[in-house]
Phi, psi and omega in degrees: 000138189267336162211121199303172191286322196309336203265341175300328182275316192280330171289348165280352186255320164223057139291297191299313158265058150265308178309315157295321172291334139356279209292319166273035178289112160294002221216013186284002185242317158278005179273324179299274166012272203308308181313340206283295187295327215287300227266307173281006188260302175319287170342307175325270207310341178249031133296309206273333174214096160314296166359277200278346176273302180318311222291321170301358184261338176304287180298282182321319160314295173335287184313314198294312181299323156324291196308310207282335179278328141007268180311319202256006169271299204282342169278336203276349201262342182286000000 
């Protein structure tokens, strides 16, 4: 199993308070504002070059997935 249950609590723990800390952010409205832009700014960039948009989702998969078989070569040999 790749994450024991004690790491499962902790991560539901601090989801949670990440959410509460959300929801009481005075500043929340420009933290949307920024996501906002940020999304349309992604949008922008694979309207005007697909290509060049694939090709980073390509390589970014690559990294992830590499990384992810690592991890799971390096828990099965500990």
């Amino acid at each position: 199993m790749w994450v024991r249950e004690r790491d499962a609590v902790d991560y539901l723990g601090v989801a949670a308070v990440t959410l509460l800390a959300w929801i009481h952010v005075p500043y929340r409205f420009a933290v949307y504002t920024q996501l906002h832009y940020w999304a349309w700014w992604l949008q922008r960039w694979i309207d005007q070059s697909p290509t060049q948009a694939i090709g980073v989702a390509v390589v970014v998969v690559a990294v992830g997935g590499g990384a992810l078989l690592a991890g799971i070569v390096r828990s099965a040999s500990a």
